[in-house]
FIKOLZA-1660 file (N, C-alpha, C; in steps of 0.1 Angstrom, whole numbers, plus 5000, padded with zeros to 4 digits):
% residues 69
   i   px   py   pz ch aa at
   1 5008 4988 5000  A  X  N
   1 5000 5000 5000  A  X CA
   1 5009 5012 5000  A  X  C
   2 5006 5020 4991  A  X  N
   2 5012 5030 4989  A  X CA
   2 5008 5045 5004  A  X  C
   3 5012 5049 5011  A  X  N
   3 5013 5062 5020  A  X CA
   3 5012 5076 5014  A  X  C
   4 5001 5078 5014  A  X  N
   4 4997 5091 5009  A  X CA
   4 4998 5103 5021  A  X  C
   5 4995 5119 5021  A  X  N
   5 5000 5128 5034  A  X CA
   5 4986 5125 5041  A  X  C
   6 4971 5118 5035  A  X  N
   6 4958 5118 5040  A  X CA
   6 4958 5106 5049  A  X  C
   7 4968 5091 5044  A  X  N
   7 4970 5079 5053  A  X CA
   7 4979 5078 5065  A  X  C
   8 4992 5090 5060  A  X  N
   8 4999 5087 5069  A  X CA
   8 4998 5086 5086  A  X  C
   9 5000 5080 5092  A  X  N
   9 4999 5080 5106  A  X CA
   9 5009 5088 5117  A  X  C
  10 5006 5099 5124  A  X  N
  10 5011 5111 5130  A  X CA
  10 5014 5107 5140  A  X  C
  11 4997 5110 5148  A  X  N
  11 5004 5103 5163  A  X CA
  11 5010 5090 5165  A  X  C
  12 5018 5087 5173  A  X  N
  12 5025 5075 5178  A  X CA
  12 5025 5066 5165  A  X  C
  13 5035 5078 5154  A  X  N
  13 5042 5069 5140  A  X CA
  13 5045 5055 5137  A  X  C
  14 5057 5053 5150  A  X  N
  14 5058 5042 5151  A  X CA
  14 5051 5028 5152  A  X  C
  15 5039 5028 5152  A  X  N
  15 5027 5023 5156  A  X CA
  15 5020 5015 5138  A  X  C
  16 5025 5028 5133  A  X  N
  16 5020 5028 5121  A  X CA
  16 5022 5013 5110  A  X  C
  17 5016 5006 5104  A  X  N
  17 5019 4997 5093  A  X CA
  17 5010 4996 5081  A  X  C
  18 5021 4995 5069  A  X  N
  18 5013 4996 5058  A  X CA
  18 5016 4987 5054  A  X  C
  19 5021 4973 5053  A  X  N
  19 5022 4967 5043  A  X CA
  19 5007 4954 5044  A  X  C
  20 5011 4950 5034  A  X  N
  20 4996 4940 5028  A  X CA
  20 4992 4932 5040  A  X  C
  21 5005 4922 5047  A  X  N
  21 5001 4910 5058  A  X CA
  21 4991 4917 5068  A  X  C
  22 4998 4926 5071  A  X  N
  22 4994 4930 5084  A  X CA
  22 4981 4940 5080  A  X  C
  23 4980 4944 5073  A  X  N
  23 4965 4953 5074  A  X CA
  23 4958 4940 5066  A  X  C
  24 4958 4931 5064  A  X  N
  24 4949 4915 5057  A  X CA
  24 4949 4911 5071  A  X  C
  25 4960 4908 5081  A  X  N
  25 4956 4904 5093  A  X CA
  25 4947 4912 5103  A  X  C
  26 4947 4924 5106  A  X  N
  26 4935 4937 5111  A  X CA
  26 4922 4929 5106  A  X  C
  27 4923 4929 5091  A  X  N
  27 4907 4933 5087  A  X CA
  27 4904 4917 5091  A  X  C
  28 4909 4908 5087  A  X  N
  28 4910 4892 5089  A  X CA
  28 4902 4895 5106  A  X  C
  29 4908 4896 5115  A  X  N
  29 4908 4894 5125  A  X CA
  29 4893 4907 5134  A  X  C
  30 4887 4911 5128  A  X  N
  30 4881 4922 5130  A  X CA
  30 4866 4916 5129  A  X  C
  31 4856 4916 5138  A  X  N
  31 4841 4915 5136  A  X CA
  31 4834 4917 5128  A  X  C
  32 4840 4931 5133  A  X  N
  32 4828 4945 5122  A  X CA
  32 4833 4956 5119  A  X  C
  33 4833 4962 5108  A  X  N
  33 4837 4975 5103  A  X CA
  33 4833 4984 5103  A  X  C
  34 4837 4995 5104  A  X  N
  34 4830 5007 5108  A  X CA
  34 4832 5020 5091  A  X  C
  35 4823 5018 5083  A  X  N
  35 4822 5026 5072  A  X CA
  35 4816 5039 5072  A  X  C
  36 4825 5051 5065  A  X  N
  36 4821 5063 5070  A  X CA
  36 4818 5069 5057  A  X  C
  37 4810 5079 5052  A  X  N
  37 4807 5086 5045  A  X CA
  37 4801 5102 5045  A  X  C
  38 4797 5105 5035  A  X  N
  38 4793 5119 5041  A  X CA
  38 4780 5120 5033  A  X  C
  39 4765 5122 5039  A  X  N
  39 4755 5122 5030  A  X CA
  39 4748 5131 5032  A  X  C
  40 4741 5140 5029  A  X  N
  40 4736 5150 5024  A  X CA
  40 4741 5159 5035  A  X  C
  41 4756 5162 5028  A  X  N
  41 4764 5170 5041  A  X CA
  41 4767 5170 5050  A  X  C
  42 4765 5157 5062  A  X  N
  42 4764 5150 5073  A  X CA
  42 4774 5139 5074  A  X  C
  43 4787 5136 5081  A  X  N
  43 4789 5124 5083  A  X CA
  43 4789 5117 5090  A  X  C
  44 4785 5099 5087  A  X  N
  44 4778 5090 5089  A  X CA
  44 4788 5079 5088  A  X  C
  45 4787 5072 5103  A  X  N
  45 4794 5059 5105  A  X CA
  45 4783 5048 5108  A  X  C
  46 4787 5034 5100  A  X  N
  46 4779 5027 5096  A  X CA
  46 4788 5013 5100  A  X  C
  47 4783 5006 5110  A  X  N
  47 4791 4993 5117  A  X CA
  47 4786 4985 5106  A  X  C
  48 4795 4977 5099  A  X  N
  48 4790 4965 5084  A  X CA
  48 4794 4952 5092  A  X  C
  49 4794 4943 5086  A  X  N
  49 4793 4933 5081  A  X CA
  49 4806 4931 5068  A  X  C
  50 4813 4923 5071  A  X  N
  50 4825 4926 5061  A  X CA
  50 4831 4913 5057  A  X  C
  51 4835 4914 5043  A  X  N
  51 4843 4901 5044  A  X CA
  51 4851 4904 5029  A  X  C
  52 4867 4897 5029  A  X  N
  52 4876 4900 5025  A  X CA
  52 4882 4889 5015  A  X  C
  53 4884 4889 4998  A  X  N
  53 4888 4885 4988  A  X CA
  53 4902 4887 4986  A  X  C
  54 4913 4883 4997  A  X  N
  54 4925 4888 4984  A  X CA
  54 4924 4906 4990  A  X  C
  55 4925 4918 4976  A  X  N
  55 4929 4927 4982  A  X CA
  55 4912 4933 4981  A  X  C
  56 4903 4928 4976  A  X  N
  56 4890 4932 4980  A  X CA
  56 4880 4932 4988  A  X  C
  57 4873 4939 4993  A  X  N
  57 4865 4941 5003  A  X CA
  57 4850 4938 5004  A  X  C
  58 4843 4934 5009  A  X  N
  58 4830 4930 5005  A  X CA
  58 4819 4938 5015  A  X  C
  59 4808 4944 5014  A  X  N
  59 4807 4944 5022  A  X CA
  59 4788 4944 5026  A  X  C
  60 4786 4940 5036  A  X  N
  60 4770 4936 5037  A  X CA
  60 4760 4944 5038  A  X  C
  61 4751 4946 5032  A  X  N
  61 4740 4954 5031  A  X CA
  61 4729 4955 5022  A  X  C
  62 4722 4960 5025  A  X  N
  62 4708 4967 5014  A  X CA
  62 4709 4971 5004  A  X  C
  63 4706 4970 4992  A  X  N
  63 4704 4982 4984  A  X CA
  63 4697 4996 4989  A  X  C
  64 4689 4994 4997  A  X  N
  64 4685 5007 5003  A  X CA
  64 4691 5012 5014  A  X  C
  65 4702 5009 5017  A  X  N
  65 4707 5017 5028  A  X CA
  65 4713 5031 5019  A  X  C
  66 4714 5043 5026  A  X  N
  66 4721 5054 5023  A  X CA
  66 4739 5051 5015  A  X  C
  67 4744 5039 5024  A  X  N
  67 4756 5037 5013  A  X CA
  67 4752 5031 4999  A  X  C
  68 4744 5029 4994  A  X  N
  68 4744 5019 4989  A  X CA
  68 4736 5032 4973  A  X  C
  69 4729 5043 4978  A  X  N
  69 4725 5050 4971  A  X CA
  69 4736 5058 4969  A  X  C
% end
């Protein structure tokens, strides 16, 4: 994964990791995710349902939820 100035990690740097294992092991290891967006100028965190292909992300829901429009 490439480190952009918007990804980078500030506080407690050293803490920080980008490479593939270990952020596959996070999401691997993780219940639920917490998906954020911004909708009609408001932002909105949304606990999913999640599950992981490789380097893609799946994630559970409605067509009619707000993410999904």
């Amino acid at each position: 994964m490439s480190v952009s100035e918007r990804s980078q990690v500030r506080r407690r740097a050293e803490r920080g990791a980008y490479d593939t294992e270990t952020i596959h092991a996070i999401l691997d290891a993780a219940p639920v995710g917490h998906v954020g967006f911004v909708a009609d100028g408001r932002p909105i965190v949304i606990p999913m349902l999640f599950g992981r292909d490789g380097d893609d992300i799946y994630l559970h829901g409605s067509v009619a939820s707000r993410l999904q429009r």
